[in-house]
C-alpha positions as a Python dict, from the first residue, in 0.01 Angstrom:
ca = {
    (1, 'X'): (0, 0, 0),
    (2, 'X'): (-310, -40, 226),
    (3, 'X'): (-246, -77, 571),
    (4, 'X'): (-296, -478, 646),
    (5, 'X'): (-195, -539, 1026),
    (6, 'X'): (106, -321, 1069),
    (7, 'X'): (225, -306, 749),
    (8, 'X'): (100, -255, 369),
    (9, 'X'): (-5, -555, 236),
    (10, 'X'): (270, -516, -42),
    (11, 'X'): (540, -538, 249),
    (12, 'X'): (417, -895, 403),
    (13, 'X'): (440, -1018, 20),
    (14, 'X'): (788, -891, 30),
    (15, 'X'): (897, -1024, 339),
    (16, 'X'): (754, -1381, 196),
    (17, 'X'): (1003, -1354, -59),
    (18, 'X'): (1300, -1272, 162),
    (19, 'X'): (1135, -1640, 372),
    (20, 'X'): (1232, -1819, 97),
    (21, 'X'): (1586, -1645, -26),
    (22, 'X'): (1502, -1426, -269),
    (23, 'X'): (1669, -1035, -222),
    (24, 'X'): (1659, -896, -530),
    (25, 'X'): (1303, -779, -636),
    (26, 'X'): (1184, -527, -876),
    (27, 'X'): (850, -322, -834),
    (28, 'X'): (711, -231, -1163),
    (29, 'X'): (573, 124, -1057),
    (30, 'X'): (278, 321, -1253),
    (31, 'X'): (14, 432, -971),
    (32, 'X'): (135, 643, -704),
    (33, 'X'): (505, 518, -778),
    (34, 'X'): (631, 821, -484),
    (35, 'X'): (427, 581, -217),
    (36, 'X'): (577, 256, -300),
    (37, 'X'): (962, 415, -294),
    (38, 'X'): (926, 603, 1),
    (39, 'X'): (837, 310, 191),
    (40, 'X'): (1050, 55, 77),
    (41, 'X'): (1360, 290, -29),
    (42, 'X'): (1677, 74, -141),
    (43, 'X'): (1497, -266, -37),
    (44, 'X'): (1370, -342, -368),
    (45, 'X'): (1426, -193, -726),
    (46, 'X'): (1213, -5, -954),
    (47, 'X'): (1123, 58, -1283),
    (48, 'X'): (848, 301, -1386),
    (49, 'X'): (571, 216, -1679),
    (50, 'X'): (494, 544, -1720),
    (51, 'X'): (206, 452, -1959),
    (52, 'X'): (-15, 116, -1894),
    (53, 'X'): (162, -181, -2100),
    (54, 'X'): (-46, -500, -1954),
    (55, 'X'): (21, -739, -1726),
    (56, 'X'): (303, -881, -1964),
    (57, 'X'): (382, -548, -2123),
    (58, 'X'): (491, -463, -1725),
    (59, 'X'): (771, -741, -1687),
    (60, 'X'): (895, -667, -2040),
    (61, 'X'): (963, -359, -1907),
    (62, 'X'): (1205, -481, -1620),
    (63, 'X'): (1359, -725, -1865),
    (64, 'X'): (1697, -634, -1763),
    (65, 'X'): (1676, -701, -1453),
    (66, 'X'): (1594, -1107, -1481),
    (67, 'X'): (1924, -1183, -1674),
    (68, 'X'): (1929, -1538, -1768),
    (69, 'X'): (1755, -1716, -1455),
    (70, 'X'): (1398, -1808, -1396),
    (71, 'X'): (1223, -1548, -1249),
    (72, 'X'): (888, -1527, -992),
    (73, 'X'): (591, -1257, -1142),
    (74, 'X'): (356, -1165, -814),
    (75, 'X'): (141, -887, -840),
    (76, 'X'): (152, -640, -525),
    (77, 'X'): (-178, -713, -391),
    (78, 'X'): (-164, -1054, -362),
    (79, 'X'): (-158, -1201, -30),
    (80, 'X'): (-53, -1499, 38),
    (81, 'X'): (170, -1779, 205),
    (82, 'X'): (287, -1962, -148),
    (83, 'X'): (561, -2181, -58),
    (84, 'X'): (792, -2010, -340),
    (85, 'X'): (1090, -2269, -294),
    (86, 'X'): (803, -2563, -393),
    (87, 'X'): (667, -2387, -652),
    (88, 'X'): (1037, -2348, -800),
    (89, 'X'): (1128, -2680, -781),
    (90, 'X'): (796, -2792, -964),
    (91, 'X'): (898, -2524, -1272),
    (92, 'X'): (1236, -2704, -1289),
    (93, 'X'): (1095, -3053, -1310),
    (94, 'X'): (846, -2962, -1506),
    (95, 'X'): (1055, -2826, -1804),
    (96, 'X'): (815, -2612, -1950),
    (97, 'X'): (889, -2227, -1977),
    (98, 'X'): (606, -2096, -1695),
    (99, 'X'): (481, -2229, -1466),
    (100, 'X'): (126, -2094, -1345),
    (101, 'X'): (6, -2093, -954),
    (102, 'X'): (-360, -2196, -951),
    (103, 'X'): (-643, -2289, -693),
    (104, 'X'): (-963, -2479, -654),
    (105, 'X'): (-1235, -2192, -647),
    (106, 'X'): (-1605, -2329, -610),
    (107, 'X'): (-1800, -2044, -840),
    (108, 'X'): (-1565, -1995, -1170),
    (109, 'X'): (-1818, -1713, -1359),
    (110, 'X'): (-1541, -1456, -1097),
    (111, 'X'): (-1224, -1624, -1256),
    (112, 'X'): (-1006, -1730, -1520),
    (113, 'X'): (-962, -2110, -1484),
    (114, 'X'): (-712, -2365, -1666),
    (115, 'X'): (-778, -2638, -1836),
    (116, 'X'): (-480, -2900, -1848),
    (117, 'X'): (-420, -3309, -1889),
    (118, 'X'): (-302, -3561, -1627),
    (119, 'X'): (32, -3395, -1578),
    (120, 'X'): (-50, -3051, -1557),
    (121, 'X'): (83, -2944, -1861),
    (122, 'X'): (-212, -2635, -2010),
    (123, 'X'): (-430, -2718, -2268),
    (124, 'X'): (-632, -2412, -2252),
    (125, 'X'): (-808, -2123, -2096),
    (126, 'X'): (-1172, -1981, -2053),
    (127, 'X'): (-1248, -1641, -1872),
    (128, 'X'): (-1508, -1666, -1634),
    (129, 'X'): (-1719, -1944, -1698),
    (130, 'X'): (-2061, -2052, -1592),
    (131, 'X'): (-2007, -2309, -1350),
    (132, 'X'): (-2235, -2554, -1527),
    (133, 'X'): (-2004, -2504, -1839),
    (134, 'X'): (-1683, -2474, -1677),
    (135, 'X'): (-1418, -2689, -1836),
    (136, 'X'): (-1170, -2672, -1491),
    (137, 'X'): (-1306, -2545, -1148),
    (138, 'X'): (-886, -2427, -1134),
    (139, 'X'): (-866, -2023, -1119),
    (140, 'X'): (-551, -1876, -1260),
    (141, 'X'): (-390, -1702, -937),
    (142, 'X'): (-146, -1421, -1129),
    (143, 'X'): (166, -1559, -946),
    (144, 'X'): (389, -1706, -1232),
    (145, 'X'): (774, -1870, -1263),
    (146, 'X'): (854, -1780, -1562),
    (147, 'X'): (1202, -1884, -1751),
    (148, 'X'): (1396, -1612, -1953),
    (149, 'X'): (1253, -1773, -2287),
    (150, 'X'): (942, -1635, -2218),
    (151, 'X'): (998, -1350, -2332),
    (152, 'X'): (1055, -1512, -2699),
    (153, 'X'): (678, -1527, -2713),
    (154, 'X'): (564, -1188, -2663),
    (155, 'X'): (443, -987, -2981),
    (156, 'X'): (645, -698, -3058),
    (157, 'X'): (364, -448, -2944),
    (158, 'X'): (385, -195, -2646),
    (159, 'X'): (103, -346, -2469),
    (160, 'X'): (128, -720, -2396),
    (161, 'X'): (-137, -922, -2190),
    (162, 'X'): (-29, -1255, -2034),
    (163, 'X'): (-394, -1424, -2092),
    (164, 'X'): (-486, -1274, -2425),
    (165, 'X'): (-125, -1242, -2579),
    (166, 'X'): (107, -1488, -2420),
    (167, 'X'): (-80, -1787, -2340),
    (168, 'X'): (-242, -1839, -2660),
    (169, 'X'): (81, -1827, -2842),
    (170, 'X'): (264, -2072, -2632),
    (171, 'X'): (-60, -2280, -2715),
    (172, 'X'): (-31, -2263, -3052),
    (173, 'X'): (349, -2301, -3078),
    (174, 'X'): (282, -2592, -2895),
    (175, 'X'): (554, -2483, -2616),
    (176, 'X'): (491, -2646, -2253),
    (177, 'X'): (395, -2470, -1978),
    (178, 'X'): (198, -2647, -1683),
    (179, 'X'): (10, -2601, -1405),
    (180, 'X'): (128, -2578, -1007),
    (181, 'X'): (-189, -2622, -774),
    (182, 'X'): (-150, -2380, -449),
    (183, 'X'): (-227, -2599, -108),
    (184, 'X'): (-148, -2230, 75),
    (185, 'X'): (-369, -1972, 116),
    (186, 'X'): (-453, -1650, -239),
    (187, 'X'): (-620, -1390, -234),
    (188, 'X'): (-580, -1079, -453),
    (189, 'X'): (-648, -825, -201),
    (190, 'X'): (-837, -591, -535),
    (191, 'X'): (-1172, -469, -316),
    (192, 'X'): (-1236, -348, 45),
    (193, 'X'): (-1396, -680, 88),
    (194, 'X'): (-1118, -857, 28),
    (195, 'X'): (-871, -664, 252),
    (196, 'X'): (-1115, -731, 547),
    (197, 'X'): (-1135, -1114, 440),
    (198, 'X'): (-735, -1170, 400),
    (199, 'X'): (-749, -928, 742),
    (200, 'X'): (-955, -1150, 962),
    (201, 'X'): (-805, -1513, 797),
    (202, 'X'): (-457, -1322, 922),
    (203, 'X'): (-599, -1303, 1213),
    (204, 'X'): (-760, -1642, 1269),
    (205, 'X'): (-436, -1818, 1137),
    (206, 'X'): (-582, -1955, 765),
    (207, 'X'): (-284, -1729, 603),
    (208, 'X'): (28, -1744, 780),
    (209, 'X'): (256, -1428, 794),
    (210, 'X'): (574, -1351, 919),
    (211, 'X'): (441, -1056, 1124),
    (212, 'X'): (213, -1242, 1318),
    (213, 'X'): (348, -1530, 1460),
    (214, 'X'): (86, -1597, 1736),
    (215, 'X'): (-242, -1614, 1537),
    (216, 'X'): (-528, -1822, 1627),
    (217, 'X'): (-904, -1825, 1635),
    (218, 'X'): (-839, -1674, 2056),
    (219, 'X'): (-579, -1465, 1966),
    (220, 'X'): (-543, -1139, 2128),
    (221, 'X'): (-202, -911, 2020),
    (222, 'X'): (-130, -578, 2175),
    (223, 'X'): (140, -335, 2041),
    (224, 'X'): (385, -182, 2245),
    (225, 'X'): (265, 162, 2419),
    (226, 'X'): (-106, 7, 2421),
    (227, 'X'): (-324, -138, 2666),
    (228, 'X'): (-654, -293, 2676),
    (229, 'X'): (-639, -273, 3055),
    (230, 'X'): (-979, 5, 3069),
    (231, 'X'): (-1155, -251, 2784),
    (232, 'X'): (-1510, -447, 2944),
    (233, 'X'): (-1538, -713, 2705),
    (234, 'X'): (-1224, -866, 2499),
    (235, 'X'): (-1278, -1131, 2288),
    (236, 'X'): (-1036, -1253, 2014),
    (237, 'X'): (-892, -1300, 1743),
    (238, 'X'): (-796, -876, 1789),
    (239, 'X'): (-493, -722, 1690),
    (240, 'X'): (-425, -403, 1862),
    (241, 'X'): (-140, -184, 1663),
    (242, 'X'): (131, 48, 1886),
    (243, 'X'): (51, 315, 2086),
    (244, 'X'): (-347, 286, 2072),
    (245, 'X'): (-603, 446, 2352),
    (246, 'X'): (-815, 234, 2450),
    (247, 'X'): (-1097, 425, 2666),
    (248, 'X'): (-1295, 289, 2983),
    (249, 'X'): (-1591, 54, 2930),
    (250, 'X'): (-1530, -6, 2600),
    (251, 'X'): (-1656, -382, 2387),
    (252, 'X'): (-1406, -533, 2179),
    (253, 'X'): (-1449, -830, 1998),
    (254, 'X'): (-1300, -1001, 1713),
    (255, 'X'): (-1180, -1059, 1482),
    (256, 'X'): (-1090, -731, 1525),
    (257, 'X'): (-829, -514, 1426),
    (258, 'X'): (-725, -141, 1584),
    (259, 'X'): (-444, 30, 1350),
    (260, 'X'): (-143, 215, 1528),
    (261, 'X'): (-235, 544, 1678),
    (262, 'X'): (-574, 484, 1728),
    (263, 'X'): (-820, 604, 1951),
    (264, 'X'): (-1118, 413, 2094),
    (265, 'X'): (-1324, 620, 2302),
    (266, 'X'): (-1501, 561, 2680),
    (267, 'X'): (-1784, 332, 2613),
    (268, 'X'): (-1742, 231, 2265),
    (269, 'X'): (-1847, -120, 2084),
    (270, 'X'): (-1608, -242, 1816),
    (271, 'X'): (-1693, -631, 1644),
    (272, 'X'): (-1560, -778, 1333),
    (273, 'X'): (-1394, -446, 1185),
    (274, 'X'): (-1078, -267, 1098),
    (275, 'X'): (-958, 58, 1199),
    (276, 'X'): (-746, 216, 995),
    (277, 'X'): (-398, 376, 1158),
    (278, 'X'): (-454, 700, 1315),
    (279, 'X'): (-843, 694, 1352),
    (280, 'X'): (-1022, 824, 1602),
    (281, 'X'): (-1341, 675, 1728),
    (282, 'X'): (-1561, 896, 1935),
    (283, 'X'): (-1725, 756, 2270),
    (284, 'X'): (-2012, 560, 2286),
    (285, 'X'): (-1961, 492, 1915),
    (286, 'X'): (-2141, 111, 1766),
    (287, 'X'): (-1932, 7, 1514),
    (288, 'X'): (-1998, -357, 1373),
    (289, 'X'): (-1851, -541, 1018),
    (290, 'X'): (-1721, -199, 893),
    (291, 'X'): (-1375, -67, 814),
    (292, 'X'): (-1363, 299, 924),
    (293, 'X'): (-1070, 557, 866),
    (294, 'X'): (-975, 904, 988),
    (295, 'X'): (-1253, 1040, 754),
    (296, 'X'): (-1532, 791, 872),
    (297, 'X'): (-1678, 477, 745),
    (298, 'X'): (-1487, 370, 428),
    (299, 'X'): (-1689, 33, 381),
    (300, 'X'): (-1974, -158, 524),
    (301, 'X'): (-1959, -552, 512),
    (302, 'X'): (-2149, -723, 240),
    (303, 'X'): (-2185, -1099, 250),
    (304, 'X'): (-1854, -1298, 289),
    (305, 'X'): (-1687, -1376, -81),
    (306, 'X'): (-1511, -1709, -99),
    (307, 'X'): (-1190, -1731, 132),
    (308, 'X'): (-948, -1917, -187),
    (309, 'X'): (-779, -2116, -12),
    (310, 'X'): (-633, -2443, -142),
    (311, 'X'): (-732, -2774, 7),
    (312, 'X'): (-444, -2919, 201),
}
């Protein structure tokens, strides 16, 4: 539910799957659970896992809601621009029963990769690997299709773990399930860092969302009530939210992004940060590579992780 652009970054997954025709989606609720229904209300359903029951665990607990179609598992920080209808139609001609989104990733000891054959089809796992001993350079993105006979294959235990429960016994059932290589843009928004990254490739046009149509590497979008009109210096990519002051004198320059309600006071310096709805920033403030919030500096930028995204 953290604030990316105007929205939390849940909503722009959710408005991906509306893109691509799918209206009825279940959140699987645990932390914060008020948050999540507040904003979205009767948009999506719910069910609550009241204690932690894994990643697997989780869907089994929505199991009535699937009914007998194949159904898409995204986790609610994941941003991304997965082309859902593609992915979809290579679970049906693949025939297995999942159907696992993955991307090329050039340091694997930070992921689970996939090892598979020639036509995708899994022939293993290992969890983090030294690159010199990696078996795949393929990390496993946590966006499966899934048919309804998955759920044949979970133990009958309260906690169930896709990697460590599922997987391995579809391996050694000997049950298909293949790979589907992501050409669009992943990134598991889990860390500060992160949120700034998928931020900033938002606004330079690597991940394409709904809610910004006009990205680019110049791009320069101002909410309605704001004005950059009293700014010196502008220089995109910035995003500017609704109803933001924007003092005299002050620097700007992206990528940049200024949260709704914000103030930026007379003679400030903003470059290559994110502030957070509602903030105000006092005059003459420097602020460079941070993201800053009503109570201050949240996080200073370390150096850039890798981006993840797929090669077209």
């Amino acid at each position: 539910m953290v604030p990316l652009l105007d929205r939390p970054a849940m909503a722009h997954t959710v408005d991906l799957l509306h893109r691509h025709g799918i209206d009825r989606i279940v959140a699987n609720l645990h932390y914060f659970p008020d948050t999540i229904r507040d904003y979205f209300g009767d948009e999506l359903e719910y069910f609550l896992e009241e204690e932690l029951l894994g990643t697997a665990g989780g869907v089994r607990n929505a199991r009535e809601f699937f009914g007998d179609d194949p159904f898409l598992v995204i986790s609610g920080d994941a941003l991304t621009d997965l082309d859902v209808t593609r992915l979809l139609e290579r679970h049906q001609s693949a025939g297995g029963v999942a159907t696992l989104c993955v991307t090329k990733v050039s340091d694997t000891s930070e992921y689970g990769v996939v090892i598979h054959d020639a036509d995708g089809r899994i022939q293993g796992f290992q969890e983090k690997p030294h690159p010199d001993e990696a078996l795949s350079d393929l990390a496993n993105c946590g966006m499966y299709l899934f048919s309804p006979e998955i759920f044949d294959y979970f133990p009958d235990t309260p906690f169930v773990d896709f990697a460590t429960d599922v997987f391995p016994r579809l391996l050694e059932a000997g049950v298909p399930f293949h790979i589907h290589e992501l050409d669009e843009y992943w990134n598991d928004v889990g860390s500060l860092d992160e949120l700034r990254n998928g931020t900033f490739d938002a606004l330079r046009g690597e991940l394409h969302l709904e809610a910004l149509p006009d990205a680019g590497p110049e791009a320069i979008v101002v909410g309605d009530g704001s004005s950059l009109d009293a700014a010196e210096l502008v220089e995109g990519p910035i995003w500017v939210g609704k109803d933001v002051t924007i003092g005299a004198g002050v620097r700007l320059q992206g990528p940049l992004v200024i949260g709704d309600g914000s103030v930026v006071g007379e003679g400030s310096a903003l470059k290559r940060s994110i502030v957070l709805p509602g903030t105000t920033i006092q005059s003459n403030t420097i602020l460079i590579e941070a993201i800053t919030g009503q109570t201050g500096i949240v996080s200073a930028l370390r150096p850039r992780a890798e981006t993840r995204v797929g090669a077209a």
